[in-house]
C-alpha positions as CSV (number, residue, x, y, z in Angstrom):
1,X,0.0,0.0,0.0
2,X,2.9,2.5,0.7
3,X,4.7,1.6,-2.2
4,X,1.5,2.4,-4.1
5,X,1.1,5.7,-2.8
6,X,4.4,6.7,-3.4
7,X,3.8,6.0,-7.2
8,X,0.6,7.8,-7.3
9,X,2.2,10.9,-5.1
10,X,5.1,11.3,-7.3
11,X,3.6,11.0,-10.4
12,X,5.2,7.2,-10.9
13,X,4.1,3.8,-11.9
14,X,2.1,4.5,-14.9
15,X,4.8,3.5,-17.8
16,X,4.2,0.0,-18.8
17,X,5.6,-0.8,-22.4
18,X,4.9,-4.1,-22.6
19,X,1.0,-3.1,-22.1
20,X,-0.9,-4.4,-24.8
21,X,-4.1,-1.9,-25.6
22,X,-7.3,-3.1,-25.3
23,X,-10.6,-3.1,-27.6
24,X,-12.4,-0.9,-24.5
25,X,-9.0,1.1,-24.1
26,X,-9.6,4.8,-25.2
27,X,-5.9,6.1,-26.9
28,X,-4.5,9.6,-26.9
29,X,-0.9,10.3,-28.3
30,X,0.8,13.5,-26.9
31,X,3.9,15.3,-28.0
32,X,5.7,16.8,-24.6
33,X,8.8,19.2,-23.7
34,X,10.1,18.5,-20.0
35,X,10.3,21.4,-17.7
36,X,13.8,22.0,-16.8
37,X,15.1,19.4,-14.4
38,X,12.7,16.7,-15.7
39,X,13.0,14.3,-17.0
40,X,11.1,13.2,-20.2
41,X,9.7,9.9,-18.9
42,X,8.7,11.6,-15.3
43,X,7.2,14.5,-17.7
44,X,4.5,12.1,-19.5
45,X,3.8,10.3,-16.5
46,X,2.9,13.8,-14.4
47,X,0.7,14.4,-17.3
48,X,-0.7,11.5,-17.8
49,X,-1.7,11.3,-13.7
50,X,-3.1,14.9,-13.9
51,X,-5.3,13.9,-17.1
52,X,-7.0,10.7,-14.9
53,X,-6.4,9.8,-11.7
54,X,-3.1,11.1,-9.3
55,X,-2.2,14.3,-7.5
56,X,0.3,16.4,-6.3
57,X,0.9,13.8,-2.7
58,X,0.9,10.5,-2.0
59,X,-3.2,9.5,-0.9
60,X,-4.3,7.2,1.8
61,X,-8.0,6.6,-0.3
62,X,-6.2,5.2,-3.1
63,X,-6.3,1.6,-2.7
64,X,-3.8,-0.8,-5.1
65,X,-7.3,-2.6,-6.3
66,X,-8.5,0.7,-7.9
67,X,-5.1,1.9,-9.0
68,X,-4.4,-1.5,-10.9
69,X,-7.8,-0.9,-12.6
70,X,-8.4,2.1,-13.9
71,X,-4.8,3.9,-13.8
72,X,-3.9,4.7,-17.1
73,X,-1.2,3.1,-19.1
74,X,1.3,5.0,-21.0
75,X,2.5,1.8,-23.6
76,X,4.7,3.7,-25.8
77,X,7.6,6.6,-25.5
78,X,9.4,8.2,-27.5
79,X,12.6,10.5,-26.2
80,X,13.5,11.6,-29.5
81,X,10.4,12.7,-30.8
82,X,8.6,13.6,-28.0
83,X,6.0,11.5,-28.3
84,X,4.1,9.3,-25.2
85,X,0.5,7.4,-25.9
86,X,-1.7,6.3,-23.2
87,X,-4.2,4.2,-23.1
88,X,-7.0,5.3,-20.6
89,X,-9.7,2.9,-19.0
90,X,-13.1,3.3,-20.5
91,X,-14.6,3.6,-17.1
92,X,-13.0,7.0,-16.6
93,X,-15.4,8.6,-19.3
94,X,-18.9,9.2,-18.8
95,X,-21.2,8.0,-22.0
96,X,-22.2,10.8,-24.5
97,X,-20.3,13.6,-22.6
98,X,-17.6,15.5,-24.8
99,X,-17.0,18.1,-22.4
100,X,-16.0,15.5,-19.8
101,X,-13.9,13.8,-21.8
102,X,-11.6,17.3,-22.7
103,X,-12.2,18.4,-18.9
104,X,-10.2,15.1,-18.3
105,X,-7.4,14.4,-20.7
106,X,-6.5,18.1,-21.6
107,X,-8.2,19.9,-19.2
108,X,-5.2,20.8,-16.8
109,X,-2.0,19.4,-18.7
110,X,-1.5,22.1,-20.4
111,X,-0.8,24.4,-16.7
112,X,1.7,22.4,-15.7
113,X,4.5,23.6,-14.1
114,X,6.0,20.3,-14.9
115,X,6.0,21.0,-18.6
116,X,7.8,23.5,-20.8
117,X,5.3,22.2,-23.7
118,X,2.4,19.7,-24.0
119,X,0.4,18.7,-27.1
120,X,-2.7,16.7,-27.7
121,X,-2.4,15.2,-31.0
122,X,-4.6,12.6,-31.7
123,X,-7.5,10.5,-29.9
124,X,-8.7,6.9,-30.5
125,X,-11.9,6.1,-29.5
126,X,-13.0,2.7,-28.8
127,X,-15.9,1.0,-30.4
128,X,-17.9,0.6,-26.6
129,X,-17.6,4.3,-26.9
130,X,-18.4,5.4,-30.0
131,X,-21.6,3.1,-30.1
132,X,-23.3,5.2,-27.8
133,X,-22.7,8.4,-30.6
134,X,-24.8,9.0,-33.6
135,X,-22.2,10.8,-35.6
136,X,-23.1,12.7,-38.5
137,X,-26.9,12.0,-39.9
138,X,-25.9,13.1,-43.4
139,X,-21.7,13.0,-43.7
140,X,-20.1,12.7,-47.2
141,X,-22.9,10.1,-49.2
142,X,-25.8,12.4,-47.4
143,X,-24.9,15.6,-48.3
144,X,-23.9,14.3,-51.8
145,X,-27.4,13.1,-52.3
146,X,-29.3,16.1,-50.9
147,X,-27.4,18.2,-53.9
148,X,-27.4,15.1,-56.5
149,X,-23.8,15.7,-57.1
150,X,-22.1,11.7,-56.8
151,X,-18.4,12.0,-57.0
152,X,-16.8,15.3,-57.7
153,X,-15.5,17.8,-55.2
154,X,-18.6,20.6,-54.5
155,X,-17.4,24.3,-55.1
156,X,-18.3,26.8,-52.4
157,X,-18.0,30.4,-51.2
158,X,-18.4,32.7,-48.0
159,X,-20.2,36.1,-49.2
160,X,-17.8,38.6,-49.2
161,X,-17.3,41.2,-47.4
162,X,-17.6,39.4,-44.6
163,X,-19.7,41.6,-43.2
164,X,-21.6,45.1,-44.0
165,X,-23.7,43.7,-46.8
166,X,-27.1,44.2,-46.3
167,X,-29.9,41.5,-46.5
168,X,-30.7,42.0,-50.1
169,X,-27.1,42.6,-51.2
170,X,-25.9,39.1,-49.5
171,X,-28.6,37.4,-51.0
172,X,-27.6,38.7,-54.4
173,X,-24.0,38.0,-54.4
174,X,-25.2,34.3,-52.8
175,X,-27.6,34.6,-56.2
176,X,-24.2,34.9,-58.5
177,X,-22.3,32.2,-56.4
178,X,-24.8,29.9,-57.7
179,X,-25.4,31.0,-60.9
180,X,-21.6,30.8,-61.9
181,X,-21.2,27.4,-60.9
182,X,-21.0,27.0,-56.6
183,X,-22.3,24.5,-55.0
184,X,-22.7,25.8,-51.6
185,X,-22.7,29.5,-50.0
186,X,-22.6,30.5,-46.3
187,X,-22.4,33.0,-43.6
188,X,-19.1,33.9,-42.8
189,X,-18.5,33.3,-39.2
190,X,-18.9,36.6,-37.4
191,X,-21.9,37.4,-39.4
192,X,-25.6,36.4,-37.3
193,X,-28.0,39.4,-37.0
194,X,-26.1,42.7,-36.5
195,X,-28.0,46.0,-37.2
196,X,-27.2,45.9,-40.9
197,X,-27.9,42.2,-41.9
198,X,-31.7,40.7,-39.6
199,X,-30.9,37.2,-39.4
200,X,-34.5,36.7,-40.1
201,X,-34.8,38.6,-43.3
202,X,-31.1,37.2,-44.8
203,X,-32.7,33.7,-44.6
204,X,-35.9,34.8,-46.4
205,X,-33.9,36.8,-49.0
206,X,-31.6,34.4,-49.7
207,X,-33.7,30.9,-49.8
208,X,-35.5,33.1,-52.0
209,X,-32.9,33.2,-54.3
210,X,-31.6,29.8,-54.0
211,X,-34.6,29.0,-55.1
212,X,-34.4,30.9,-58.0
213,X,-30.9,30.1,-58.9
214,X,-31.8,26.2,-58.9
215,X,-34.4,26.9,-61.1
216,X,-32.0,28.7,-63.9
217,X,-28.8,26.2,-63.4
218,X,-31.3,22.5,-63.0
219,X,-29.1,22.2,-60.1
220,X,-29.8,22.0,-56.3
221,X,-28.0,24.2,-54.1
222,X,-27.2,25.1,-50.4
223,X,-26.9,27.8,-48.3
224,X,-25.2,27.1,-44.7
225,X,-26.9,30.3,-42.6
226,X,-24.8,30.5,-39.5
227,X,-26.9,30.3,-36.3
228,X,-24.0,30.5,-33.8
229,X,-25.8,32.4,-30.8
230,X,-26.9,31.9,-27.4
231,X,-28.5,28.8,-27.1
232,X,-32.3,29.5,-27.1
233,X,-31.6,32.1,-29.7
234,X,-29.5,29.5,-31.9
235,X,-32.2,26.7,-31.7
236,X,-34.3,28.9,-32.7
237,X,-32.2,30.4,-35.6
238,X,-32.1,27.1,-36.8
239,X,-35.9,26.7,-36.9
240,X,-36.6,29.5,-38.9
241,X,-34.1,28.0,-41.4
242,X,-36.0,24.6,-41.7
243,X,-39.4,27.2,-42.0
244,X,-38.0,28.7,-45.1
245,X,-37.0,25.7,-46.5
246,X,-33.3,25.0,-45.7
247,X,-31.9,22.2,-45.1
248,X,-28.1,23.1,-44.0
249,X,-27.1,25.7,-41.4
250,X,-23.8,26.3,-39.8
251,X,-22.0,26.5,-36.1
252,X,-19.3,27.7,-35.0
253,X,-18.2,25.1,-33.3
254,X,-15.4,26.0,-30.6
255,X,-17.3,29.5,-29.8
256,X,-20.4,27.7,-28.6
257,X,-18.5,25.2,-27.1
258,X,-18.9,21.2,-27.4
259,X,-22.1,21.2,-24.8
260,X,-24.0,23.6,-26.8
261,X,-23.0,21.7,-29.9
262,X,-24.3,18.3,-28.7
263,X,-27.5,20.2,-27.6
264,X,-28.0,21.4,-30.5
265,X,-27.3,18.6,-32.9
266,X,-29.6,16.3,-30.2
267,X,-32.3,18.1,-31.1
268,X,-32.5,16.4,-34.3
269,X,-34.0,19.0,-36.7
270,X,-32.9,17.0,-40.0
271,X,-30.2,19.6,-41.1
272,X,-27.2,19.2,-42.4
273,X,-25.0,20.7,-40.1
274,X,-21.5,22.8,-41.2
275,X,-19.1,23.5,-38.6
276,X,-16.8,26.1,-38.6
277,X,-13.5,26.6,-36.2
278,X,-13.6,29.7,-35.4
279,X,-10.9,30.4,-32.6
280,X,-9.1,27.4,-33.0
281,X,-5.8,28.7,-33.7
282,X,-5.9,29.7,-30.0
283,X,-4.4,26.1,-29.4
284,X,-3.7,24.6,-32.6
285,X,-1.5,26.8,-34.2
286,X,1.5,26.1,-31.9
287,X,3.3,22.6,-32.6
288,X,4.3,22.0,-29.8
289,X,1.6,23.3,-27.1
290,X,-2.5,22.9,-27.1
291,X,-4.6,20.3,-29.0
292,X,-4.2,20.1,-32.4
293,X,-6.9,20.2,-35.3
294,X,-7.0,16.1,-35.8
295,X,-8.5,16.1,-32.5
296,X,-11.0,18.8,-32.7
297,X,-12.0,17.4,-36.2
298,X,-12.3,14.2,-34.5
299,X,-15.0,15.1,-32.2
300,X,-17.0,16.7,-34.3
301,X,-17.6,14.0,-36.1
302,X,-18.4,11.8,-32.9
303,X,-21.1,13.9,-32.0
304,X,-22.5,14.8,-35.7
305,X,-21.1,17.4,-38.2
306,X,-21.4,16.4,-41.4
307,X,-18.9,19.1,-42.5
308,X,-16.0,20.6,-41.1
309,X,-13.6,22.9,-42.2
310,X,-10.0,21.6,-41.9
311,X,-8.2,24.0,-44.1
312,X,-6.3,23.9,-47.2
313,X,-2.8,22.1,-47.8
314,X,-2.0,25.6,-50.2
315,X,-2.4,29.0,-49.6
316,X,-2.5,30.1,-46.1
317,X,-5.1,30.1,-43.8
318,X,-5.9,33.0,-41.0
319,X,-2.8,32.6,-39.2
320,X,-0.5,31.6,-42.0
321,X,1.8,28.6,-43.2
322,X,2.1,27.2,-40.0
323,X,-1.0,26.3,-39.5
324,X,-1.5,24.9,-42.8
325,X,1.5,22.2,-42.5
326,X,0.2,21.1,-39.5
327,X,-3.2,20.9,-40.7
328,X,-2.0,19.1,-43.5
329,X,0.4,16.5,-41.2
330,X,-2.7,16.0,-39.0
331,X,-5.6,15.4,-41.1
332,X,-4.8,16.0,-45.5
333,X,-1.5,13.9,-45.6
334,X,-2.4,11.4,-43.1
335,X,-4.1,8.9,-45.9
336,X,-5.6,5.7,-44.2
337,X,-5.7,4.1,-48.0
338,X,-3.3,4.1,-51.0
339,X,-6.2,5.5,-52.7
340,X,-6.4,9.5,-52.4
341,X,-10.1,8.7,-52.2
342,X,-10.2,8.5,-48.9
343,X,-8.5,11.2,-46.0
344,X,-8.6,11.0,-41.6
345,X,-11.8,11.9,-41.8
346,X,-13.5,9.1,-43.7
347,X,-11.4,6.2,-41.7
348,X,-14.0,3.4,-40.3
349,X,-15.5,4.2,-37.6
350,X,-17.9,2.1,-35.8
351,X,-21.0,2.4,-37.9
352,X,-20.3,6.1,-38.0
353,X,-20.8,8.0,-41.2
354,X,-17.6,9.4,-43.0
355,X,-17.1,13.6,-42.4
356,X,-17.0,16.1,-45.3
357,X,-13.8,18.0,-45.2
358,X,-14.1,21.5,-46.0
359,X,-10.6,23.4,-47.4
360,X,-10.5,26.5,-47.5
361,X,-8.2,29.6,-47.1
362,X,-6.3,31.7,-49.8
363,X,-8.3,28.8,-53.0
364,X,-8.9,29.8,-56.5
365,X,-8.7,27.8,-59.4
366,X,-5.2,27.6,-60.0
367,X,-5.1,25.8,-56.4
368,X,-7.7,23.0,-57.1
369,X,-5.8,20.1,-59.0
370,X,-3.2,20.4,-56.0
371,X,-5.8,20.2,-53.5
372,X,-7.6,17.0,-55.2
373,X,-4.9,15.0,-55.5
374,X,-4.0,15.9,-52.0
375,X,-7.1,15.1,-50.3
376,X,-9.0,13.1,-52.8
377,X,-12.7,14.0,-54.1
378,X,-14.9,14.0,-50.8
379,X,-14.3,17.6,-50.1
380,X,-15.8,20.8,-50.1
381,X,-13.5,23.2,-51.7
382,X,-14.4,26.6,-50.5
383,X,-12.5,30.1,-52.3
384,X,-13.9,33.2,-50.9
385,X,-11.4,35.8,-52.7
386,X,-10.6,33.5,-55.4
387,X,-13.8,33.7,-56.5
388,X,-14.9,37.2,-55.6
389,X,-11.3,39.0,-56.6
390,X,-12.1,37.2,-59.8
391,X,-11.5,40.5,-62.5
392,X,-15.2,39.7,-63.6
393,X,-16.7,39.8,-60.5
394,X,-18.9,37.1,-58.6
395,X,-20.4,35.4,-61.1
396,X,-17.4,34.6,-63.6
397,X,-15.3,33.9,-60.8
398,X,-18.0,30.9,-60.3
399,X,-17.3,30.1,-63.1
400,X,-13.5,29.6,-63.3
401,X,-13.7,27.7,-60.3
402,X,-16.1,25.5,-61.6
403,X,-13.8,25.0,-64.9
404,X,-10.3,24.4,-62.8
405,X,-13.2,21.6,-61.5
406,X,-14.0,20.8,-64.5
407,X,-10.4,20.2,-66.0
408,X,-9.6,18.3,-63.2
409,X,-12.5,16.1,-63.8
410,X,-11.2,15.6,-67.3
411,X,-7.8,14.9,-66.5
412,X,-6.6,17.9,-68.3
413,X,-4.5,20.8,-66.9
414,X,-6.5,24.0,-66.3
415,X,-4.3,26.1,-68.8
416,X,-4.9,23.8,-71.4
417,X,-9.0,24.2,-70.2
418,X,-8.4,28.2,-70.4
419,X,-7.9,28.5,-74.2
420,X,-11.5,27.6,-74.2
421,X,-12.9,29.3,-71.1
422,X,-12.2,32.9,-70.7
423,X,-13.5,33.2,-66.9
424,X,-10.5,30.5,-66.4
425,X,-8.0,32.2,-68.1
426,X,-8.5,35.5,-66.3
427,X,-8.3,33.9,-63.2
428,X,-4.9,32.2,-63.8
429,X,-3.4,35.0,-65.1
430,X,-4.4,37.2,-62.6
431,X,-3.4,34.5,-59.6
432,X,-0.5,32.1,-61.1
433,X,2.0,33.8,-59.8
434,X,0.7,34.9,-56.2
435,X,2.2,33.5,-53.2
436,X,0.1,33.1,-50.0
């Protein structure tokens, strides 16, 4: 008994390499930098006793019965990369209860006074655990069937600016979107219902010309309408969208945080839900400290986006390159097949349906074959300037997107597709040379 408290006290006991994982075990892999004066094995054990069941003495309530069952088990260290895994008793996660889960294994690591730096990288869930999760109602094969489109990558756009349009003027320049050739529009994420833009009327305005614009192209559209807001307020956002006739809306995922989320997707409205990651970059963007985008893509999908933006493997996104080679280590270049079909997101889970990842940041048409044969064809590949800096505004730079597509499609390089398609060529000379 005084041996085992010892172990618990000082942060000891829970390295066992010759552990062998089990099917209800749940697996998280960190990267770690030791404090100075620690060492690099004494560093991943203090974590992994913060993140379960240990404290900062030794305990006289902690018996060797419950430390041999549920005290987690780090089965794999590596000194020269940094990297530990640990594999966590089931029993120390509660059913159907995200928050719970990041409250326990990244909830205080990252304080530590015994760390310099600490990374959550990547989570494997067990089956016993995901069974109890829906997932996403729609994911790649839903959402591909709501717009009839079966294997091709879908086109979309944020209306730009991102805000100060009025209701009629966003619905107009969503109007052109479609027109030239997008798939999808939505709300930028800090647009909801400020004094310029009524949430209310947007949706009415521009459903209406969805509408329309399906009529004129014979093709289906969607419009994501963002509803992030306080909770009764965003339930109720989302309601009005299924009264007008929408069937996608869009949540900003990390700003409502992953208890509003799973309220909000448990209500079960039938939509096809688009998340977007607003504020991430607040622990991602570091490589060496915070939780990284695999992770937060990861439970998304557990608890039922169908679409998620990731972004894009070229071009920069908000907070520049760094973010998009880690992005692109985490979730674009990790390929679970020799296919290109198939990216992170679509790996088996369960019975849960595959995610739609959504790339975005610094796209236009000279970006897209890149991007395909990165990530395959199940994306979403979303240009806001690349289609609205196009020289011919909105509408033709729809249209150039929707030929780079197009050439891909054909197996054809998009300046060989430009001599016959002038909206094309505009928009590669304009953007060949630009570096992001």
């Amino acid at each position: 008994m005084k041996n085992v408290k010892k172990r618990v006290g000082e942060y000891e006991g829970y390295i066992d390499l010759n552990y062998k994982k089990t099917k209800n075990d749940l697996v998280c892999e960190f990267f770690v930098e030791p404090a100075k004066g620690i060492t690099f094995e004494s560093a991943a054990q203090r974590a992994t006793s913060e993140s379960s069941i240990g404290t900062w003495t030794d305990i006289g309530t902690m018996t060797p019965s419950l430390f041999k069952k549920i005290a987690p088990k780090i089965f794999y260290l590596n000194k020269k990369t940094g990297i530990y895994k640990v594999a966590y008793h089931k029993d120390l996660f509660e059913e159907l209860n995200v928050p719970q889960i990041m409250s326990a294994i990244a909830g205080n690591l990252f304080g530590m006074s015994d760390v310099k730096n600490i990374k959550l990288m990547d989570i494997d869930f067990p089956d016993c655990y995901m069974k109890h999760y829906k997932g996403p109602r729609y994911g790649v094969h839903g959402v591909r069937k709501m717009l009839g489109v079966k294997d091709r990558p879908l086109i979309g756009t944020i209306v730009k600016p991102k805000v100060g349009l009025n209701e009629v003027q966003h619905a107009t320049v969503a109007y052109e979107s479609w027109l030239g050739g997008c798939d999808v529009v939505k709300d930028d994420e800090n647009l909801t219902s400020q004094p310029f833009n009524n949430f209310d009327k947007r949706i009415r305005e521009t459903l209406k010309l969805k509408r329309r614009a399906e009529k004129q192209t014979g093709e289906k559209k969607a419009y994501l309408a963002n509803v992030t807001a306080p909770y009764p307020e965003m339930i109720r956002r989302a309601k009005e969208v299924i009264k007008h006739g929408g069937e996608f809306a869009m949540v900003d995922v990390l700003t409502v945080g992953w208890s509003g989320v799973q309220a909000l997707l448990d209500m079960d409205l039938k939509l096809i839900w688009h998340g977007h990651r607003a504020m991430h970059a607040a622990f991602t963007r570091d490589p060496k400290h915070g939780i990284s985008m695999l992770v937060v893509a990861k439970l998304c999908r557990l608890i039922g986006i169908d679409q998620l933006h990731i972004g894009g493997i070229v071009g920069k996104m908000y907070e520049g390159k760094k973010e998009v080679t880690m992005v692109g280590e985490e979730i674009e270049q990790q390929i679970i097949s020799e296919d290109i079909a198939r990216h992170r997101l679509q790996e088996d889970w369960h019975d849960l349906k595959p995610m739609f990842a959504v790339c975005s940041g610094g796209l236009d048409p000279t970006k897209i074959s890149p991007l395909v044969h990165a990530m395959g064809r199940d994306i979403i590949i979303q240009a806001g300037g690349g289609i609205h800096g196009h020289p011919g505004g909105t509408y033709a730079g729809a249209k150039a997107m929707r030929q780079a597509l197009e050439a891909e499609m054909l197996g054809i390089t998009a300046k060989e597709y430009a001599k016959t398609h002038s909206e094309l060529a505009l928009a590669i000379k304009k953007w060949k040379n630009v570096k992001r």
